[in-house]
C-alpha positions as CSV (number, residue, x, y, z in Angstrom):
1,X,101.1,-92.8,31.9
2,X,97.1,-92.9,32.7
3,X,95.3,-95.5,34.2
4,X,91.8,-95.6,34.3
5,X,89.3,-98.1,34.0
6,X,85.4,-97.9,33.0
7,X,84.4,-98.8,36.4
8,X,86.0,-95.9,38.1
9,X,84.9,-92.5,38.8
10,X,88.2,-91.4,39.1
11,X,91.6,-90.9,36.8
12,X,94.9,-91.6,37.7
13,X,98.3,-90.3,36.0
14,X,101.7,-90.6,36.8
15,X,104.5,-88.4,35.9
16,X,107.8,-87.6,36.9
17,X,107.3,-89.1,39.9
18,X,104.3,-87.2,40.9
19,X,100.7,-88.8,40.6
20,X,97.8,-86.6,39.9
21,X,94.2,-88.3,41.1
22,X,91.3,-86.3,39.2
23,X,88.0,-86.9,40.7
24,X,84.7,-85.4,39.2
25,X,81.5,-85.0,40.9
26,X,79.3,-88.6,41.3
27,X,76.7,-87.5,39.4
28,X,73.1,-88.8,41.8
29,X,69.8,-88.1,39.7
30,X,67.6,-88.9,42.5
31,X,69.5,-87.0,44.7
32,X,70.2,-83.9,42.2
33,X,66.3,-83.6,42.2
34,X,65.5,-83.9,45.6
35,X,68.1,-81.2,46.6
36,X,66.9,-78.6,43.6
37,X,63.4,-79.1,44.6
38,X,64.7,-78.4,48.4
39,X,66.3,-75.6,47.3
40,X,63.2,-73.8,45.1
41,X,60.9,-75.0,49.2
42,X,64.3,-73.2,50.9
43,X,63.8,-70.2,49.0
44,X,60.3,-69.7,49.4
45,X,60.8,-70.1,53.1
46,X,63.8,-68.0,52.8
47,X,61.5,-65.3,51.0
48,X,58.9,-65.5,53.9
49,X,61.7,-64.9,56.7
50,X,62.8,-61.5,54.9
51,X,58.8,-60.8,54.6
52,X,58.4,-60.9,58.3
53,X,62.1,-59.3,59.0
54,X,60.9,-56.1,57.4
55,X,57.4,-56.3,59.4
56,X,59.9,-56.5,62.5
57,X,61.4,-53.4,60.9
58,X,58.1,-51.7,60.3
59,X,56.9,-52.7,63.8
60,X,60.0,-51.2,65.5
61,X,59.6,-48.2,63.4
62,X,55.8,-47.5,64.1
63,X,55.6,-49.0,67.9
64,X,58.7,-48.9,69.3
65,X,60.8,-51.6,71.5
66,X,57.9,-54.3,72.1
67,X,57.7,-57.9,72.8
68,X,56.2,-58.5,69.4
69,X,59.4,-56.9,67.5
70,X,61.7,-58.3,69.5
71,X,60.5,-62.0,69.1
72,X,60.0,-61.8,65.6
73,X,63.4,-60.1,65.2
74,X,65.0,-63.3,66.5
75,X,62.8,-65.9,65.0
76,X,63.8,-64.1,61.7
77,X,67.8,-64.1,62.9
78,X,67.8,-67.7,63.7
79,X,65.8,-68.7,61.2
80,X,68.3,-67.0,58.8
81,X,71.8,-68.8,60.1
82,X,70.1,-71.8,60.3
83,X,68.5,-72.2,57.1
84,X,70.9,-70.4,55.3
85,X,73.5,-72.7,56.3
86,X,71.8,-75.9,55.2
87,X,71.1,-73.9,51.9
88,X,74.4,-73.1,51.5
89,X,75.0,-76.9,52.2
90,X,72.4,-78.0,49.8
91,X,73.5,-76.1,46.8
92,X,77.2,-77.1,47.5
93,X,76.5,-80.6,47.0
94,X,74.1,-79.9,43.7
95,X,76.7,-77.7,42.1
96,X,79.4,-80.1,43.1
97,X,77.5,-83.1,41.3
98,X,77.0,-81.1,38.4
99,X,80.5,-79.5,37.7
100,X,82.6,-80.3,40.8
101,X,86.2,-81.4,40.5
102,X,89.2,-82.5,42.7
103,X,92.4,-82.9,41.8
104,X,94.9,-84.3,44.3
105,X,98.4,-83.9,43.6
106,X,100.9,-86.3,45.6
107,X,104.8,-86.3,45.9
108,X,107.1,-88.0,48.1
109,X,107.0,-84.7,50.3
110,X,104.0,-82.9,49.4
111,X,100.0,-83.5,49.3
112,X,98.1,-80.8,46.9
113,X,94.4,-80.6,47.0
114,X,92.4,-78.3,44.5
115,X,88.5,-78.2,44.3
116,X,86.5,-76.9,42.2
117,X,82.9,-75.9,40.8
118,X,82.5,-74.7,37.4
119,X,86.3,-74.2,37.3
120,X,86.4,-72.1,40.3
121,X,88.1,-73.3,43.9
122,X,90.7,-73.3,45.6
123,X,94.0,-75.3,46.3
124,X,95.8,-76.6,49.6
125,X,99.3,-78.0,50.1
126,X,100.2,-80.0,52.9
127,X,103.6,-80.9,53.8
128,X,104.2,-84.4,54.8
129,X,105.2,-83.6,58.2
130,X,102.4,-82.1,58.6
131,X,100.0,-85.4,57.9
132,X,99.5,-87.3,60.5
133,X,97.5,-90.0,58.8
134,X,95.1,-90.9,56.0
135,X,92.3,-92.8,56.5
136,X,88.6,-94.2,55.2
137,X,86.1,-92.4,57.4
138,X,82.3,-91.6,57.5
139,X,81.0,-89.0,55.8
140,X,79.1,-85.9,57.7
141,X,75.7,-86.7,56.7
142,X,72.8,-83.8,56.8
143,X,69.5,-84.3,56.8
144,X,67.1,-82.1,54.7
145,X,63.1,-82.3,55.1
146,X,60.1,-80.5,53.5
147,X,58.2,-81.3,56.1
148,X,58.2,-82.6,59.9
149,X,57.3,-86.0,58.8
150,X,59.9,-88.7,58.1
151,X,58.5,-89.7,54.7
152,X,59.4,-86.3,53.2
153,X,63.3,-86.5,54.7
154,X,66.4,-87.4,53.2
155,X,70.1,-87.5,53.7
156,X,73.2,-86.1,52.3
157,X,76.7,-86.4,52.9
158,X,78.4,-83.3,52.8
159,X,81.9,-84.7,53.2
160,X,83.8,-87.3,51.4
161,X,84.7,-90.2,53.2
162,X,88.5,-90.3,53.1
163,X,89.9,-88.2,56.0
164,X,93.1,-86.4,55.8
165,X,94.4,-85.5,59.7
166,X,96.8,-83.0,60.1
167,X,98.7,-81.5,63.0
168,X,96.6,-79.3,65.2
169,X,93.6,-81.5,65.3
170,X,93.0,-80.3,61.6
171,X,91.1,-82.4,59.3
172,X,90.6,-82.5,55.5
173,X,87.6,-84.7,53.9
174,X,88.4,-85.6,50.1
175,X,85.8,-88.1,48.1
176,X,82.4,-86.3,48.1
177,X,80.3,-89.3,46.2
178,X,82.6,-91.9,46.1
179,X,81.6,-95.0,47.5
180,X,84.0,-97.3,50.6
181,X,85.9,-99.2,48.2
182,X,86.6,-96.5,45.6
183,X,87.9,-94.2,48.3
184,X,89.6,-97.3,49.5
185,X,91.8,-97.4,46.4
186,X,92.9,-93.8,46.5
187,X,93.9,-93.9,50.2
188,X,96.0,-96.6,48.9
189,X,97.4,-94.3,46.8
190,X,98.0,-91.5,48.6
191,X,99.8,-93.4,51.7
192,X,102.4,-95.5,49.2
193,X,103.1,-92.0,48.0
194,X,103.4,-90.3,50.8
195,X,104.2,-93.1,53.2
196,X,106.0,-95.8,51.6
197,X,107.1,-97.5,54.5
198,X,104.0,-97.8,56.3
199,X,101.7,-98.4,53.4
């Protein structure tokens, strides 16, 4: 049996006990366009860093151990890590709007998460011992700028907002895109299945 309705972003199915939640990637046109058009200003940036790595290079090569080399050489590590981890941020969230799926998979005993982009992921499975709760929480939000003013910055969660705690101070984030009360309704879900005396 499936239950969906034309005012949710997600699908529900049950069968044999078992109910599969299918949610695509919430599809943000603004935000789609302000994170490619970061990405295109993050890999200009990007190519400028290499530029100046390989005059650290050249430096070292042709003057030896100086002040100059060694300066640049970090500026150019540094600025590396820390912009290629928001770029790796930023493309995440535009590939996972434009072909991202998860699929959660929930028995009485078992919680299976699988996400994917363009059909590849990866899935987890979680025994329900090992759940300690499930929860609406805020999303990690990430801010992006082209330039140092505020006008030219915006924000992006990076997370879903429903948080799945497991034992070892482990934590899951499902929902990328969904808004409080559509995450609301699949929490719901998840803790009658898995919890059907506290839900």
């Amino acid at each position: 049996m499936t239950l969906l309705s034309s005012s949710e972003n997600f699908e529900v199915q049950y069968l044999m006990g078992v109910v599969k939640i299918a949610t695509p990637g919430q599809k943000n046109p603004k935000q789609m366009w302000l994170l490619g058009a970061w990405l295109l200003y993050w890999l200009l940036f990007l190519a400028i860093l290499l530029i100046l790595g390989s005059q650290a290079v050249y430096a070292y090569k042709t003057r030896g151990v100086n002040i100059f080399s060694i300066l640049l050489g970090f500026a150019v590590f540094f600025g590396l890590i820390t912009w290629g981890m928001r770029g790796v941020a930023a493309a995440y969230v535009l590939f996972w709007q434009i072909a991202g799926l998860e699929t959660l998979e929930i028995s009485h005993n078992t919680l299976k998460i699988t996400k994917t982009i363009f059909g590849i992921g990866r899935t987890k499975e979680y025994e329900r011992n090992k759940i300690t709760s499930v929860n609406l929480s805020k999303a990690i939000i990430l801010p992006f700028a082209f330039t140092k003013f505020k006008s030219t910055s915006f924000d992006v969660a990076i997370t879903g907002s429903i948080l799945v705690k497991l034992d070892g101070r482990k934590t899951e984030y499902l929902g990328l895109g969904l808004e409080s009360k559509q995450a609301e309704k699949i929490i719901a879900i998840i803790q009658k299945q898995l919890f059907p005396n506290h839900a």
